[in-house]
C-alpha positions as CSV (number, residue, x, y, z in Angstrom):
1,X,27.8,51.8,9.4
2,X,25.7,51.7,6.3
3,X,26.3,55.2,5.5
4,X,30.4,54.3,5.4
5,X,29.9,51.3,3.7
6,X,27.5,53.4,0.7
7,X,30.8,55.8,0.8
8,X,33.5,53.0,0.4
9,X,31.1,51.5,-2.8
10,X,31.2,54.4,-4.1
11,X,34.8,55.0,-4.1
12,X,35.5,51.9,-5.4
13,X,33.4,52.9,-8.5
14,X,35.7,55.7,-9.5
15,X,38.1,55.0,-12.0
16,X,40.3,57.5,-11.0
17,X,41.8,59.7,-8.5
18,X,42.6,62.7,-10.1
19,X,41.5,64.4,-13.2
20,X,43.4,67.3,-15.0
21,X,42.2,70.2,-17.8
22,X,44.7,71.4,-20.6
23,X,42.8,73.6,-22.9
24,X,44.2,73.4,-26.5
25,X,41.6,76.3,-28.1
26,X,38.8,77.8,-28.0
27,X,36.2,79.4,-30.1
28,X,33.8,81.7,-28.9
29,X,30.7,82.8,-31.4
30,X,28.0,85.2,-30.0
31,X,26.7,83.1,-26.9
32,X,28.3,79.8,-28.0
33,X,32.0,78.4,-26.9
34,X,33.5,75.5,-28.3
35,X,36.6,74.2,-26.2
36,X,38.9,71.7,-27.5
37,X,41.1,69.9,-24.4
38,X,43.2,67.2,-23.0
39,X,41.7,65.5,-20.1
40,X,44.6,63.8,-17.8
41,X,42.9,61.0,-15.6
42,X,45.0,59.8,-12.5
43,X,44.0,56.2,-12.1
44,X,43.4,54.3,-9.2
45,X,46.7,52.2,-10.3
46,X,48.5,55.2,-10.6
47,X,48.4,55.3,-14.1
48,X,48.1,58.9,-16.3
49,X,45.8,58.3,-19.0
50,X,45.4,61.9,-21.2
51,X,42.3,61.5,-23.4
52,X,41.3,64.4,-26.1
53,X,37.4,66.2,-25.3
54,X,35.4,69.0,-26.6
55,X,33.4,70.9,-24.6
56,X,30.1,73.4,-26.1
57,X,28.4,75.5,-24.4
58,X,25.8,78.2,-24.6
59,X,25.1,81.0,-22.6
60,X,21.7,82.6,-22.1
61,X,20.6,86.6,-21.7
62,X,21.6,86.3,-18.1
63,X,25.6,85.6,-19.0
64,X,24.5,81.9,-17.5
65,X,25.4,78.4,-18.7
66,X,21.7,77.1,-20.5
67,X,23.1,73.8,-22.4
68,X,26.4,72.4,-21.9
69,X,27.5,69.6,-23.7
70,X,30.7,67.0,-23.8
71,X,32.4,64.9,-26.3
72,X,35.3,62.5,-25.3
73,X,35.6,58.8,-25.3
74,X,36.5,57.6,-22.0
75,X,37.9,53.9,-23.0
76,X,41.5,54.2,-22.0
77,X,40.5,55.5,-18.7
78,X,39.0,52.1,-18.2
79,X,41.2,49.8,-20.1
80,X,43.6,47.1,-18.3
């Protein structure tokens, strides 16, 4: 019982129920990317909310992800 009640708490904490990527561009350097996209959120009122983000990463020797950063202000997601 406390298990499903952590899970429905949870839940209820997530602004949204869907979330959808539309890359724009992208720049690729050596081992750095730079990825400019629209982020569509699905809220839990069923409200689309599309937000602009960038996205840089890095890769290391290996071809694997070493820093990974994102930039997008979430606001309308949240907003009444």
């Amino acid at each position: 019982m406390c298990g499903e009640t952590n899970r429905r708490a949870a839940i209820s904490l997530v602004p949204h129920q869907g979330i959808r990527h539309e890359l724009l561009r992208e720049w690729t350097v050596g081992a750095e990317t730079i990825a400019e996209t629209n982020v569509t959120y699905l809220r839990q009122d069923g409200k689309e909310v599309t937000v602009p983000a960038v996205s840089i990463w890095r890769v290391g020797a290996d071809g694997l992800i070493v820093d990974y950063r994102v930039f997008v202000d979430q606001t309308p997601v949240f907003a009444p």
